[in-house]
Every structure is written in structure tokens, then in C-alpha cells.
NUKOLRO-641964 format. One record per residue: x, y, z of N, C-alpha, C, O, CB in turn. Coordinates in steps of 0.2 Angstrom, whole numbers, plus 5000, padded with zeros to 4 digits. Glycine has a CB too. Layout:
BEGIN
XYZXYZXYZXYZXYZ;...
END
This chain:
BEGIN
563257496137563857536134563757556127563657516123564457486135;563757606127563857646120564557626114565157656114563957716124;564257576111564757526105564657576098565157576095564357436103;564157616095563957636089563557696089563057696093563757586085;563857756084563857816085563257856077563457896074564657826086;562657826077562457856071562257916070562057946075561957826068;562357936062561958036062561758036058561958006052562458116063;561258076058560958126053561058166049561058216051560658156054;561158156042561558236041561258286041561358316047561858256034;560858306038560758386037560358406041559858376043560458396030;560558466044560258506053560458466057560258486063559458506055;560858416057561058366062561858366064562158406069560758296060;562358306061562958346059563258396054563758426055563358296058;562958416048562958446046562758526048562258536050562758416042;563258576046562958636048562558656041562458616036563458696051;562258736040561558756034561958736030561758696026561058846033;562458766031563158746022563158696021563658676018564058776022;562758656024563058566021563858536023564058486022563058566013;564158606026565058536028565058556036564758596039566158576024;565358496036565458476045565858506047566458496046565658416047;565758546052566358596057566858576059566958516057566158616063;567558596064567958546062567958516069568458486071568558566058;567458546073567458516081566958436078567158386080566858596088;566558446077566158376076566458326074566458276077565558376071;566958346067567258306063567958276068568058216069567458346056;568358326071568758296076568558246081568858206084568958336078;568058256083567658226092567758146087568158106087566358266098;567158156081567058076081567658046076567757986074566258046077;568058076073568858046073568958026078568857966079569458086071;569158056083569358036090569057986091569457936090569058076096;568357976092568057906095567957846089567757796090567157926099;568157866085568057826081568757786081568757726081567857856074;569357816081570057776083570157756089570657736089570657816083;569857756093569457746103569357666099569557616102568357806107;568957666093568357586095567857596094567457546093568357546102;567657666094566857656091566557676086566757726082566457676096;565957636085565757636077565457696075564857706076565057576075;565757746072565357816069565057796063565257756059565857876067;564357816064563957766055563457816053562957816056563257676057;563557866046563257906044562457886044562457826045563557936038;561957906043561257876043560557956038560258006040560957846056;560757916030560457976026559957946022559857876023560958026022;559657986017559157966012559857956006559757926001558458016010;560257986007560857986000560957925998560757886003561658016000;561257895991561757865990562557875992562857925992561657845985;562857815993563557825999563857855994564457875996564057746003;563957885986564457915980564057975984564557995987564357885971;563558025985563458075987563758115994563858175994562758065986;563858095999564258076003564758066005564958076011564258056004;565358045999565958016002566458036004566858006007566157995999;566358126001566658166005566858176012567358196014566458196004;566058176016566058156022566358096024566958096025565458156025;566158046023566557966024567258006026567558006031566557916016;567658026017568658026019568558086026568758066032569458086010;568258126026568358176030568358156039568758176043567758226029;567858096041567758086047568358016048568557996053566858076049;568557986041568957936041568757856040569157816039569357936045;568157856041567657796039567757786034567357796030566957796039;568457736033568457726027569057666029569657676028568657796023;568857606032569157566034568557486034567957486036569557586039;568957436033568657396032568057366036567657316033569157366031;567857376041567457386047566957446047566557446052567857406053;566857496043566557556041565757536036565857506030567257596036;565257546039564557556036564357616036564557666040564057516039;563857606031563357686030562557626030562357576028563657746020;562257706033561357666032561157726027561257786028560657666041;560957686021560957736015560157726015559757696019561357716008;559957776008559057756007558557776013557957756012558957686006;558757806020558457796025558157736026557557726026558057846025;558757686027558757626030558557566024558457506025558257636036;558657586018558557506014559157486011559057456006558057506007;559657506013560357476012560757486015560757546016560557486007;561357446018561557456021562357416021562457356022561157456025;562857486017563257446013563957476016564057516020563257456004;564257426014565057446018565457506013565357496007565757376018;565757546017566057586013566557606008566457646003566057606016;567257546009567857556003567357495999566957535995568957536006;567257435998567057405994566457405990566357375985567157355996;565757445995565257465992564857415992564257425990565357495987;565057345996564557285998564057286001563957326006564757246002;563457245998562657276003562857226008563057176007561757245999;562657246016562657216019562057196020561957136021562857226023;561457236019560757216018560557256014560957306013560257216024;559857246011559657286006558857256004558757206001560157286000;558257316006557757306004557157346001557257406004557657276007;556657345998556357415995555657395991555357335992556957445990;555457415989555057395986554757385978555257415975554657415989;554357365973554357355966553957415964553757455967554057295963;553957405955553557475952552857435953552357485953553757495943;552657395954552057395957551757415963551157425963551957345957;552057425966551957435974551857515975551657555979552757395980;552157535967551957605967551457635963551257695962552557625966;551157575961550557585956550257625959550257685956550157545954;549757625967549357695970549657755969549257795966549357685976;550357775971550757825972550457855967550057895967551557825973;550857815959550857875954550257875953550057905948551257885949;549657825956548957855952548857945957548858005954547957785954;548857935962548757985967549158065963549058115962549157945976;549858025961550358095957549858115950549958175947551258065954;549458055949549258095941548758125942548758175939549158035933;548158115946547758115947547658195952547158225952547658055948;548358225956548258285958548758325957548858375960548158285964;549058305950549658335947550058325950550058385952549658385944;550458305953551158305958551658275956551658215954551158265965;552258315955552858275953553058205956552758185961553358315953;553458165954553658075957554458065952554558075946552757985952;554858055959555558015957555557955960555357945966556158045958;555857905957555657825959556757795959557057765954554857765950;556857805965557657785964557757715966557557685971558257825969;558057685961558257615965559057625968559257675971558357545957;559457585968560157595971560657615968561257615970560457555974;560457645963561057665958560757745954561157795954560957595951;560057745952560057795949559357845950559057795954560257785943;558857885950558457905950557957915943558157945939558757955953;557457885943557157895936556357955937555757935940556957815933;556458005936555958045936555458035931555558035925556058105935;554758015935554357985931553858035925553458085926553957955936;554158015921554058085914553258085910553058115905554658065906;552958045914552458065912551758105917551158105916552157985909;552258135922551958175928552258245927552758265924551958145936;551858275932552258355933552858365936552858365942551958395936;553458385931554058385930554358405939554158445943554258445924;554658365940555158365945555458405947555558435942555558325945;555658435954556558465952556858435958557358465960556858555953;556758385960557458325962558158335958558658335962557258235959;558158335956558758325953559258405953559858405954558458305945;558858465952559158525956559358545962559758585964558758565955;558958495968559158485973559258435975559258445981558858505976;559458375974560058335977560558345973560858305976559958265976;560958385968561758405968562158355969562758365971561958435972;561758295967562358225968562558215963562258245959562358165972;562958145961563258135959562758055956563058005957563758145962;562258055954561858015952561758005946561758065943561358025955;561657955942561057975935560257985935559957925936561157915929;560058025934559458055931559258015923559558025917559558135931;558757965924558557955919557757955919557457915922558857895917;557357995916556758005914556257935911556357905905556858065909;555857935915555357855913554857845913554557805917555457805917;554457865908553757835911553457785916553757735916553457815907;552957795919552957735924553057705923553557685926552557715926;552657655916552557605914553157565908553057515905551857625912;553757615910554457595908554757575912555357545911554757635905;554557585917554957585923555157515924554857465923554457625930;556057515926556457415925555757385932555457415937557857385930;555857345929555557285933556057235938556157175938555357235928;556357285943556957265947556657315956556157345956557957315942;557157305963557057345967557057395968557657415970557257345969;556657445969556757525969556857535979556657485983555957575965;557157605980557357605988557057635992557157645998558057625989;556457675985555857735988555857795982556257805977556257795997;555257815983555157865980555157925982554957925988554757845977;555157985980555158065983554558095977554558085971556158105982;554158135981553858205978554558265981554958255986552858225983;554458305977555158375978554758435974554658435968556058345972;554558495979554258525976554358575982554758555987553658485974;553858635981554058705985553458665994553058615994553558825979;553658695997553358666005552758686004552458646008553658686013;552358716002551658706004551458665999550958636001551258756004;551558655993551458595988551158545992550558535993552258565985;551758525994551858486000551358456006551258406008552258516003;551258526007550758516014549858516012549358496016550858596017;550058526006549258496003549358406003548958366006549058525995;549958405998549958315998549858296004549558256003550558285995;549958306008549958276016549258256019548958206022550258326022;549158336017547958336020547958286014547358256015547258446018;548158266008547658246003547958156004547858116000547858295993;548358136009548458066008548058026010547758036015548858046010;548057976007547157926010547757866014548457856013546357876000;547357836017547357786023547657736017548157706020546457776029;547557716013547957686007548357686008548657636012548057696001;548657756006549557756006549757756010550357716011549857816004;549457796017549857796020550057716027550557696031549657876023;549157676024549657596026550257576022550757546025549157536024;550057586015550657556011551257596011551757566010550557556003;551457656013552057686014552057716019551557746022552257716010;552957696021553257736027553157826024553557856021554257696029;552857846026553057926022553257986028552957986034552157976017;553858026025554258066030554358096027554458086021554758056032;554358176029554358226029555358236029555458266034553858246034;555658226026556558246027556658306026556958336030557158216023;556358336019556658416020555958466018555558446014557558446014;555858526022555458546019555158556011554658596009555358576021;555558526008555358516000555258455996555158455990555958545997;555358396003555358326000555058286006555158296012556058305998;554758236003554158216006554258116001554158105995553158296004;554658076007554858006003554357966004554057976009555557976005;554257936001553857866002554257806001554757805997553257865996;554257746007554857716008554357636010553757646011555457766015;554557586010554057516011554057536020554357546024554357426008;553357516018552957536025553357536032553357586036552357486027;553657476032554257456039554757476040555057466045554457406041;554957506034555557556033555757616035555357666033555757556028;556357626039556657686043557257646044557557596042556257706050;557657726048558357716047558357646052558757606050558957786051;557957636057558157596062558257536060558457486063557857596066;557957536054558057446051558757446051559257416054557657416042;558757496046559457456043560057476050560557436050559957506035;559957516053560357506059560257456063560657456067560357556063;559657416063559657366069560057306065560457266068558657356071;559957286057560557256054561057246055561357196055560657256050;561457326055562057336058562457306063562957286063561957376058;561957326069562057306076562057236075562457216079561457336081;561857176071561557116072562257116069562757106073560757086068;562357116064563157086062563657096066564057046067563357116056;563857166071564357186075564157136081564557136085564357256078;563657086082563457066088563157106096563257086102563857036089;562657176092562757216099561857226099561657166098563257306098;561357266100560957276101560857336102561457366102560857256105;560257386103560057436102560357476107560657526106559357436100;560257456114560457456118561457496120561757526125560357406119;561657466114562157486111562357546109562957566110562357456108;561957586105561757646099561557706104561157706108561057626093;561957746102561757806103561657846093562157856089562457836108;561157866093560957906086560857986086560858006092560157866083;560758016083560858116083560258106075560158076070562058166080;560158156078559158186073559058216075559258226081558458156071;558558246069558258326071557458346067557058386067558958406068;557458276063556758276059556558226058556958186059556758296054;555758206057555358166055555658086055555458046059555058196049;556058076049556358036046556757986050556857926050556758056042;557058036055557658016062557057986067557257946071558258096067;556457996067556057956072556257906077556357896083555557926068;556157856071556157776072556857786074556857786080555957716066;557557796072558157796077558357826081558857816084558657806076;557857866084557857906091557557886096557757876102557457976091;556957856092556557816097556957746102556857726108555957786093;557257716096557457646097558157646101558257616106557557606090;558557676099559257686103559357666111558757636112559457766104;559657666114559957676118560057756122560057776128560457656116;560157776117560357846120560157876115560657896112561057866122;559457906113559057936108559258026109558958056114558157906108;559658056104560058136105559658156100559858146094560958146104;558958206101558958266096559358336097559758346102558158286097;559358356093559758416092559358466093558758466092560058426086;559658526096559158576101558858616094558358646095559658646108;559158606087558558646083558258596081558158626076558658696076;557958526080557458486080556758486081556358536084557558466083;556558456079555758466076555258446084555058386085555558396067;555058486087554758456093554658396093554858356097554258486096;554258366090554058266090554858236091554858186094553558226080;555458266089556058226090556058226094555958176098556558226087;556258296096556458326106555958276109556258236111556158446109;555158266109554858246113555058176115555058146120554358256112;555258156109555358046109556358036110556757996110555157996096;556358106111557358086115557458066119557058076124557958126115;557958046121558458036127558658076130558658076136558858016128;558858136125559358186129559258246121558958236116560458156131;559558296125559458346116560358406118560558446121558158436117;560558376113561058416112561158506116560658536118561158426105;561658516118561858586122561658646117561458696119562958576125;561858636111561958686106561758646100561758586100562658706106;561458696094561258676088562058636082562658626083560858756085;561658626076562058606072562458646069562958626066561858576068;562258726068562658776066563458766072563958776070562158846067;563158756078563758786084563858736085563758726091563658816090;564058676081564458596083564058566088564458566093565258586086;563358546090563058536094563558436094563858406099562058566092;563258426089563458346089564058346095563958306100563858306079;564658396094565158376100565258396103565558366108565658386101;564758466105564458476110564258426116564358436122564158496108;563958376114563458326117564158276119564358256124562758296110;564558266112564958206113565558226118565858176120565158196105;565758256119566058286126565858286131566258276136566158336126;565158296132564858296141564758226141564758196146563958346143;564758176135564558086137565258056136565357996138563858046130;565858066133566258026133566958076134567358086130566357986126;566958126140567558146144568058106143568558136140567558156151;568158036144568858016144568958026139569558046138569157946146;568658016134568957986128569258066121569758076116568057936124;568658116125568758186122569258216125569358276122568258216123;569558216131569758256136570458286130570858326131569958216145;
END
């Protein structure tokens, strides 16, 4: 039985404009006043988002988000970690030799703020995440000596697509690396994906994977597509998602595909 309802934002519940239609936003109001767990699942911090949160109404004492692409996983009105893990500025020592060494920009966020590492080639993270973050510029080797939640290259897509041919078997043992948008490319501790922190989730409600139904459409959503219960790519999704789903939505994220879907699986609850 289907207990908890995770998504993806962007190409997923989100339509290109970034706000949620008002068919998506209604279906999981609905099921969420029903009893079941609607749980956003992004790389943001929950202050970047919270708009969504009031909008879908996740905004009650029972209410989680899987932030960081799964290294925290905090409640929403009080902002409590239910879990939280990531890795040190050591663990990133390879990364930024690899960034100095082929000139590639490096932002290194812990849970609070983003520090673009200023002694590499200038970032623009910060032009495209549009949130509500602080940006503080750091040399590596300034960098606090505390948890970071991943780090991001942000740069035009073929940038990109070289960094990928150029990763060595190093990195890519030591890091989970995903492709989230074609302009950003995260490096995250190796075992990390959304599904951790969703599988935390589930452990505290007392349910199982079994339980979850999750929505994606890229790289990042993998591991919660795979793991679900009921693993939903969305019909504009990246074929490796479509291939590892369960089911693939009726209609894209432009055309409310999310309620699309959520209507042919929960009639009673939608009718």
C-alpha cells in the first residue's frame, strides 16, 4: 500500500517556469489531507523551496523534505534534522585538485550556505540557483572544518561533458556524481542519493520502500526510482529513468503529468 508520495522538482512536479500547476498542486493537497505523506525530494535547501512547501500545505507537524539530494532530511515548520550526512573538506581534496588542474569552477555547500571556491575558475552557481542562500567566497584551504552536503561544478553543458570524459575511476569511486541539470554536475559522498534520505524517512514513519511511490525524470532521481515501490518517470525523462521505472506518467510536466498519473492510481481518493 502506497503510504508516501516523493517528487522531484524541476521537469518533474515542476513545470519549465519553475511553479506548479494548479492540477498537481490540488491532486496532492487532496491526498495529502487523505493521510498520505507528500515529501518534496531536491538538491535545494528547504528556505529555497518554501514556497512550494505553503503552496502544497506541507506545512504541518508530520511534514519532511529530502534536501541536498538526500543528505538531510529535516522537518519542515521547525527545520529539525531528522538525519543528516555529507562529507569533509578533505574528502574533497581530489575534486579541487582535478578543478585546478583542468580549470573548472567548484562550489562546496554545507547546510546553511554555499562557498565558491575562490581560488578556481569563477563559478556561476550563484546566478543560477536564485535562492535564498549566502554565497561566501573561500579558498580551499579556508574552507571551515565542519560537514559539507556536496559540492557542484555549474558551468555551460558541454563544459560539462568534457568533465565527465575527464573523470578518473578516483572520483568517481569517491563520489556519487549526477548529472541534475544540464549546467550542473554534483558530487555528493559516494552512497548518497535521494533514496537514503528517503529510506530514513520511511524508517521513522515505520513503513518500507514498499510503501513509496517517488516521480523523476533525471539522473539524480535514479536511486528513488529504482528503490520504490512504485518507481514513476515522467514521459519527458531521460530514457535510463523511463528504463529503471515502474510506470511512466500519461503526460509531461508541462501538462500536469504528476496528476495525471495521480488520478489513474488513487480514483477514490481523486474522484
Amino acid at each position: 500500500m502506497i503510504k508516501m508520495i516523493a517528487l522531484d522538482l524541476d521537469e518533474t512536479l515542476l513545470n519549465t517556469d519553475k511553479t506548479i500547476s494548479e492540477a498537481n498542486a490540488a491532486a496532492l493537497r487532496q491526498l495529502h489531507t487523505a493521510g498520505v505523506k507528500v515529501v518534496l525530494c531536491t538538491g535545494r535547501p528547504i528556505n529555497a523551496i518554501w514556497g512550494y512547501l505553503e503552496q502544497l500545505g506541507l506545512t504541518t507537524a508530520e511534514d519532511y523534505t529530502i534536501t541536498f539530494n538526500g543528505a538531510l532530511v529535516i522537518q519542515n515548520t521547525t527545520k529539525e534534522a531528522l538525519a543528516q550526512s555529507g562529507l569533509s573538506r578533505t574528502d574533497f581534496k581530489p575534486l579541487h585538485a582535478f578543478a585546478a588542474a583542468n580549470h573548472y569552477p567548484l562550489d562546496v555547500l554545507d547546510f546553511d550556505q554555499v562557498y565558491p571556491v575562490a581560488d578556481l575558475t569563477p563559478s556561476v552557481y550563484q546566478q543560477m540557483l536564485k535562492a535564498p542562500m549566502t554565497f561566501t567566497p573561500t579558498p580551499f584551504a579556508e574552507l571551515p572544518d565542519h560537514l559539507f552536503s556536496k559540492a557542484v561544478m555549474a558551468t555551460d553543458p558541454a563544459t560539462l561533458d568534457e568533465v565527465v570524459s575527464k573523470l578518473t575511476p578516483e572520483l568517481t569511486d569517491q563520489y556519487h556524481v549526477v548529472r541534475s541539470q544540464p549546467k550542473i554536475l554534483e558530487f555528493l559522498a559516494a552512497d548518497m542519493d535521494k533514496a537514503v534520505g528517503l529510506g530514513q524517512l520511511l524508517t521513522h514513519f515505520g513503513w518500507d520502500f514498499s510503501n513509496l511511490m517517488t516521480f523523476g525524470d533525471a539522473e539524480n532521481d535514479l536511486g528513488m526510482i529504482k528503490a520504490a515501490g512504485d518507481g514513476v518517470a515522467m514521459l519527458n525523462g531521460q530514457p535510463a529513468v523511463k528504463d529503471a521505472a515502474s510506470h511512466i506518467t500519461p503526460k509531461d510536466n508541462n501538462d500536469a503529468g504528476v496528476a495525471a498519473y495521480l488520478e489513474q492510481t488513487f480514483p477514490e481518493l481523486l474522484s
